[in-house]
N, C-alpha and C positions, 0 to 999 in steps of 0.2 A: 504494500500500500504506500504511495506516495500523495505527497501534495496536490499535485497536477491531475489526480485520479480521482478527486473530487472536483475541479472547476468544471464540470459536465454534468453534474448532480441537478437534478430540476428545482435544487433549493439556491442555485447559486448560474444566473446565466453567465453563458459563454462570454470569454474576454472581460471578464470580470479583472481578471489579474493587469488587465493595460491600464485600469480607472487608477487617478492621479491619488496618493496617499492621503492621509484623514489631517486635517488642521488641528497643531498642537490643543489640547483638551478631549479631542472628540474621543468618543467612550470608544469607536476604531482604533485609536494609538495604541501602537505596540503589538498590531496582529502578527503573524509568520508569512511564510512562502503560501501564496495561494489566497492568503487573506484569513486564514484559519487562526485562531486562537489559542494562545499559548495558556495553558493552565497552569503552570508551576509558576506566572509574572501575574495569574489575576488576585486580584486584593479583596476580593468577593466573590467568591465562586459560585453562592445562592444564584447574585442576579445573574454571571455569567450561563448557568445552566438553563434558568429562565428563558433565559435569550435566544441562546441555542434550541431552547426546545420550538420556542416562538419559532425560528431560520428553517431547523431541519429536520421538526416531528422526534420523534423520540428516539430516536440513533442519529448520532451527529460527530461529522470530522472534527478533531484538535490536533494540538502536539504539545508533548514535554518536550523535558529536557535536550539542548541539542536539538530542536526540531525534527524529533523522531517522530513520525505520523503514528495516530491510533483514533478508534472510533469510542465515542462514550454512548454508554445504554443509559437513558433517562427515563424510558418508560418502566412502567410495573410488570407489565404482559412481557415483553420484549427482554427484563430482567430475569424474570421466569424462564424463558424460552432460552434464553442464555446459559443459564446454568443446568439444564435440564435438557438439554440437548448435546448429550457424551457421542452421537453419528452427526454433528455436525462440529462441535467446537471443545476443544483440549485445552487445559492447562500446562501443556508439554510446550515451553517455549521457542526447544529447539527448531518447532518449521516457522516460527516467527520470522518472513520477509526482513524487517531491518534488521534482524540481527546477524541473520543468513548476509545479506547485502554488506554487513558492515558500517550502517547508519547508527548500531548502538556503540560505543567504542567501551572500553573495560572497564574504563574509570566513571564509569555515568553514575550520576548520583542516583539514580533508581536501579543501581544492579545487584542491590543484595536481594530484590523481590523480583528483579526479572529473572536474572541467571539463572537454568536450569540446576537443579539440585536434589539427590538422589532422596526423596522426601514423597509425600502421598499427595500432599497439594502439588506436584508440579508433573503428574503422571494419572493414567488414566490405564482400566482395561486389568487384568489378574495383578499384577504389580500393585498396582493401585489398593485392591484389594486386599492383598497382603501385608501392605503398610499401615491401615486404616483401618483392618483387624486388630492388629496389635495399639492402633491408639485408643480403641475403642475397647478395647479390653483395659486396658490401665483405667482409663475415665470412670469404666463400669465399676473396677474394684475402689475408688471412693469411698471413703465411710462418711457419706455428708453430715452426720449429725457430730464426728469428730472435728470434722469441717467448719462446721459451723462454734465450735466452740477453741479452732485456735484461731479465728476470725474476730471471736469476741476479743478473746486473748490481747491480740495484734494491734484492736482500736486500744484497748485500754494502754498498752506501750507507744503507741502512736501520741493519742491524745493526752500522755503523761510529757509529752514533752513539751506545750504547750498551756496548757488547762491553768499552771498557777499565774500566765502572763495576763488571763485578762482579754487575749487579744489574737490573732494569729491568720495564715493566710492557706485556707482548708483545697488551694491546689496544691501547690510546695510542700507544704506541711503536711498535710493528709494525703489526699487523692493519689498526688504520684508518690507517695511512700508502702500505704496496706495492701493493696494488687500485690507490689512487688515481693512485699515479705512473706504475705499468703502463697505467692505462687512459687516462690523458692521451696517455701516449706513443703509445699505437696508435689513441687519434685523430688527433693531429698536435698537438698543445698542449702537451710537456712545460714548457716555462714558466710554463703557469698552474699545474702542481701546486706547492702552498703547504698551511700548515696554515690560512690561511681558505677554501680549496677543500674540502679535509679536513670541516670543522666546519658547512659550508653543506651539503655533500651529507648529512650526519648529520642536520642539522637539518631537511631538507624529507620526511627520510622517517621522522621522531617526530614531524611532525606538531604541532611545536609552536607558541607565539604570532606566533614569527617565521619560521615558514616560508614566508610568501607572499615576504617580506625578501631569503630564502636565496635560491629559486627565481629572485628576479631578477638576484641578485649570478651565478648558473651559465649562467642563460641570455645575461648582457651577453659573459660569457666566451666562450660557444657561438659568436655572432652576430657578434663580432671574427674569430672563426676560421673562420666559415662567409665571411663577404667576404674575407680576408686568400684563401682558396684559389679563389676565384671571379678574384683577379687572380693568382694564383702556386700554380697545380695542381701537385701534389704523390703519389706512391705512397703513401699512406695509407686510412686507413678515410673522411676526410672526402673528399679527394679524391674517394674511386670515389663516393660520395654525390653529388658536384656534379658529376661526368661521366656520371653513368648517363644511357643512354637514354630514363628514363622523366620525363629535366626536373625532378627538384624544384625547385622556389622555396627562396630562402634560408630562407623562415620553414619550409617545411617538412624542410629539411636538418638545422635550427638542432635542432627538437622533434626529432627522431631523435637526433639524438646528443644531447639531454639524456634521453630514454630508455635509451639504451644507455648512457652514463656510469653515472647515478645507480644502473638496475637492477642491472649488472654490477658496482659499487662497495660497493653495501653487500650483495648477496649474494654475493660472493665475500670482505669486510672478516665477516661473521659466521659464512662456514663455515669461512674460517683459524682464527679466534679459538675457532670451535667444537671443532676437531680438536685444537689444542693443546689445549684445556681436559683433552680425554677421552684425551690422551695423558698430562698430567700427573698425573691423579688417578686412572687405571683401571687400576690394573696387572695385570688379564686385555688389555685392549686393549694395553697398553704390551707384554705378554711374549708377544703375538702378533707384534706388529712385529718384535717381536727375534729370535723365533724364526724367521719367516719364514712363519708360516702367512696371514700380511694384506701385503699391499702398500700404501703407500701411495695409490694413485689408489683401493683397496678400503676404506684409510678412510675417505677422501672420502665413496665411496658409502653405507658408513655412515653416516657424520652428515648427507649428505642424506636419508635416513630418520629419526632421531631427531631431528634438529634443521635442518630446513629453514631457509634462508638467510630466505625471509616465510613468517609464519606466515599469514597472509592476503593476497591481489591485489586489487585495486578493478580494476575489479566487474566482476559482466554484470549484462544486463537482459533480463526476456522480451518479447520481441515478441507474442507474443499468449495467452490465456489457458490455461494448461497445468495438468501436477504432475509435482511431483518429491519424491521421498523419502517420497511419503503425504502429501504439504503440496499445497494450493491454492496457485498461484501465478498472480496476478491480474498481465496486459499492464500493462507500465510498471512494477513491482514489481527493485526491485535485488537482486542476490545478492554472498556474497560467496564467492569462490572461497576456500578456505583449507587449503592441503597441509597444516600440523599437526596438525589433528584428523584428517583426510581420513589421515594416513601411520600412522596409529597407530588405524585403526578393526579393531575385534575381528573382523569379520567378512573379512578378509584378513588381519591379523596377529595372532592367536589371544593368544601371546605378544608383548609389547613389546618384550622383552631380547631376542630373539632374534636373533643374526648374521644381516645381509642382503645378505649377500656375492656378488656377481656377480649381485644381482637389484636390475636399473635401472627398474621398475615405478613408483617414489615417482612424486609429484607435486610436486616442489619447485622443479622449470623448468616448469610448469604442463604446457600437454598442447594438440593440435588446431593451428589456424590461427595460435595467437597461442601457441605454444610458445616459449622463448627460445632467441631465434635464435645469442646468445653464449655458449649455455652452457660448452661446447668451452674458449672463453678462461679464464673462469671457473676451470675445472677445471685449466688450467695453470696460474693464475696461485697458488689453491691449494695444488694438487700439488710443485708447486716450492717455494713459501713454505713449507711444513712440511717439506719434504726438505734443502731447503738451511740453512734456519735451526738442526736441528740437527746439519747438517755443521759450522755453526758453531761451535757451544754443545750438544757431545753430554751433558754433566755439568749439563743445566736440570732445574731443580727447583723445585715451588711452595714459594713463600714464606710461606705462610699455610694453615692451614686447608681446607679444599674447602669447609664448612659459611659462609665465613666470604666466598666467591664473591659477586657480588652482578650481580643483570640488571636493568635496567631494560626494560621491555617497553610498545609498544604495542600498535596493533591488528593495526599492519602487523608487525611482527617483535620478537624477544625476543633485545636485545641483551648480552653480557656486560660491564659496568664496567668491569673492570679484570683482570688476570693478574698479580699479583708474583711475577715470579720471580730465583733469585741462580743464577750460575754461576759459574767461577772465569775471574778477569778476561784477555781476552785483547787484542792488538794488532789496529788496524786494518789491512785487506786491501785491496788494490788491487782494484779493482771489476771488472777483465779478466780475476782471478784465478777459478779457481774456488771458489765457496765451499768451507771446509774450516777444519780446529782448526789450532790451536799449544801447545803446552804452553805454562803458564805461567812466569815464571820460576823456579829452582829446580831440580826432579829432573825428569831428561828426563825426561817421561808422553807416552805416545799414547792414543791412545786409537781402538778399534774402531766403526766407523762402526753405529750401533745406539741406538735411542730410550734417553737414558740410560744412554749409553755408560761403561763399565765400564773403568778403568785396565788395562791392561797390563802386566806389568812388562818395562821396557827392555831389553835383552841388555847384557849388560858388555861393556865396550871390549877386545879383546882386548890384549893384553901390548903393552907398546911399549919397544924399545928404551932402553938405558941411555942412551944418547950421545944419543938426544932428547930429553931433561929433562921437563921437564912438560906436559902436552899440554893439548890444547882440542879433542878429536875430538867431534865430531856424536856426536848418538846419533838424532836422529830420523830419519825415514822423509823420500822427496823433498818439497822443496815444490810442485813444480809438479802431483801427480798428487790427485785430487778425493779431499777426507777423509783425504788423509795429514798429518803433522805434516813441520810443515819443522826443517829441523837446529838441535839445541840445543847449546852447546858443553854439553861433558861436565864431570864433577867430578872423575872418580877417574884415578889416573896407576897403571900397572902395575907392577910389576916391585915388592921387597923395599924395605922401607922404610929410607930414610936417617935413621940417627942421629946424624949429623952437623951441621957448618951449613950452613944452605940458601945454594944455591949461586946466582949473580944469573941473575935469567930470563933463558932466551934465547928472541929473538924465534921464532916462530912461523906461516911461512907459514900462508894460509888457507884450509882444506880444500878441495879441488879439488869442486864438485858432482857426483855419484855419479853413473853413467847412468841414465836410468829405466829401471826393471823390465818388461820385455816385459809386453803386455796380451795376455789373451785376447779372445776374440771379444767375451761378454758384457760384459767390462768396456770394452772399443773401444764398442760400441751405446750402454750407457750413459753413454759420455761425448759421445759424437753427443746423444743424444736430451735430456741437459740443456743443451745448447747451448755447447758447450765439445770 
């Protein structure tokens, strides 16, 4: 596929390429050869895709990097038909025309997700199936409900590093931190999560100057821990990898788990960071939470409709000459898959805004043979990381602005900067503990387990004897029970005030802990199901 293979397209008339260039500003500046749009230079790629779809219906020519020609799928159908059609189009890059030609060169900033790589995403056919047995065996043996409780684990260490500041910024801080320490741990590597693991996985999917750098800084990591379990097999995800029936080779162990790290790292690091976003600023989203009409795993599914973890997957390729979307699509011609335009095409979602509540349709763990096999994890690691985080900090609030938010986006995804948010400062938690608040110092506060949790007011201490002098009775609720407040010593002493002189304190045994309050069933499941 070249440039020139599209000015013949019925979306683009002939001799188009002779018309005199766009006048400095015009929203044309800066197109390629042919007049086609380069994606890796747009600084908005919503309205770019808009536009395109407007041009060229729902399959439409661009170029990355190096003005390497490829087509974008924008439509939903068309996105379907793409990934779901293994007799027309492979993830096997090698008959990819540019790269066959020589138009991709080694050092392209998108070659650690073009290059062919002996892995299940990049093959098709019994092979295929033999690699993606074995990932799908590792995924299967999961114990999610242990899952879910080194998850809890993880915010509590996460959010301990923060929580007595008051203050903190829940992408940097949060988001790109718990993905990653979760998802080491359930390869078998917690060791290697560090903030240069962090910054390496970031970098190899922005596709920037040093990603090929990154790529190899993940993989030296991979390939210590793919030999390390080759001599000392272990119940993990890498393990079941290097015991499966189907014999991988270390190199091919190695590339599987730098898929399943990276994919599952930063698409579950941009839909944490996504979900808080639209928890902080929407308050129709915020006062559904509260009221009880969305659950949280149903916001999740939300913002995998509005805001898909990649805006685009590299790639397929057609195996032989076809159409799709009303486009010619020329053998060896690359596509790119892309759930954002594809989740928001008018032609299934009429309305944008529109609640997509209990409807799991999106494209955002893509779709067919090469569907993500960890989505599931994903979804807990998630689901938990917004639930528990504000069991911690139910009183978060943006610090700035909405307007004032900032994304850096590339081809592959459109990620959020930063989150400032303040809360009122609290003490760190023991990591076995389950997430949950403490008042701050001061006036016993609880506070009601709900997005932006709302004070309470305390109940007064009841009357205390005269012959006890001055008290220090709790006023909170148990420590041990999830999203309760642990005991505050209290302010106030009961009984008629002395006008007297104060009389010398007397000591003060220390309140015996309270029993916990019978649970019901719901609240029993619930505390099973967060791993605790």
């Amino acid at each position: 596929m070249t440039p020139e293979s599209h000015s013949q397209t019925p979306d683009r008339p002939a001799g188009d390429d002779a018309r005199p260039g766009p006048p400095p500003g015009c929203p044309a500046h800066g197109l390629g050869p042919g007049g086609l749009a380069r994606l890796h230079e747009s600084d908005d790629l919503k309205k770019l895709y808009e536009r395109l779809r407007e041009e060229h219906g729902p399959v439409a020519p661009v170029l990355i990097h190096d003005d390497v020609p490829l087509w974008v799928v924008l439509g939903h159908a068309e996105s379907q038909q793409l990934v779901r059609g293994p007799a027309q189009f492979t993830k096997d890059s090698r008959i990819w025309s540019a790269l066959r030609d020589g138009l991709v060169k080694p050092d392209h900033p998108l070659m650690p997700h073009i290059a062919w790589q002996p892995m299940c995403a990049h093959i098709e056919g019994e092979q295929h199936r033999r690699w993606r047995g074995a990932i799908d065996t590792a995924v299967s043996a999961t114990d999610f409900r242990s899952l879910r409780r080194y998850v809890n684990r993880s915010v509590q260490r996460v959010v301990n590093r923060f929580c007595e500041a008051g203050e903190a910024d829940l992408v940097s801080g949060y988001a790109e931190h718990l993905p990653m320490a979760v998802m080491c741990h359930v390869l078998g590597m917690p060791d290697e999560y560090d903030d240069r693991m962090v910054q390496a996985a970031r970098d190899m999917i922005r596709g920037t100057e040093t990603a090929i750098a990154s790529n190899a800084y993940v993989m030296e990591a991979l390939n210590r821990l793919t030999a390390r379990r080759r001599k000392e097999p272990q119940d993990d995800f890498t393990g079941h990898l290097v015991s499966h029936p189907a014999g991988l080779s270390d190199e091919e162990v190695s590339q599987h788990l730098r898929v399943v790290l990276i994919a599952a790292y930063e698409a579950t690091a941009n839909l944490l960071a996504n979900v808080l976003r639209q928890v902080l600023i929407d308050p129709r989203f915020r006062s559904q939470l509260n009221g009880g009409q969305m659950t949280v795993p149903q916001a999740v599914e939300q913002l995998l409709w509005d805001e898909p973890p990649f805006s685009t997957i590299f790639a397929y390729y057609a195996k032989q000459d076809t159409e799709l979307g009303g486009q010619r699509i020329r053998k060896g011609d690359g596509l790119l898959f892309a759930p954002a335009p594809a989740n928001v095409d008018p032609r299934v979602r009429p309305d944008p805004t529109a609640d997509m509540q209990g409807n799991r349709s999106h494209l955002a763990f893509g779709g067919g043979t090469h569907e993500c096999p960890g989505q599931d994890i994903g979804r807990v690691i998630a689901e938990i990381g917004v639930d528990a985080l504000l069991m911690r900090l139910p009183d978060v609030e943006l610090s700035c602005d909405e307007e004032e938010l900032a994304f850096t986006e590339s081809i592959a995804s459109r990620h959020l900067v930063s989150l400032p948010v303040h809360f009122t400062p609290r003490p760190q938690q023991e990591i076995t503990q389950a997430p949950g608040h403490e008042a701050g110092a001061g006036a016993p506060v609880s506070y009601d387990w709900q997005i932006g949790g709302v004070p309470r007011q305390a109940q007064a201490p009841a009357p205390a004897p005269a012959s006890v002098g001055a008290s220090a009775r709790g006023a909170g609720a148990d420590a041990g029970v999830p999203g309760a407040d642990a005991g505050v010593p209290g302010a106030g002493v009961g009984g008629a005030p002395d006008d007297g002189p104060s009389p010398a304190a007397v000591p003060v045994a220390p309140p015996l802990a309270r029993p916990e309050p019978p649970r019901g069933a719901w609240q029993r499941f619930l505390r099973w199901w967060r791993g605790y």
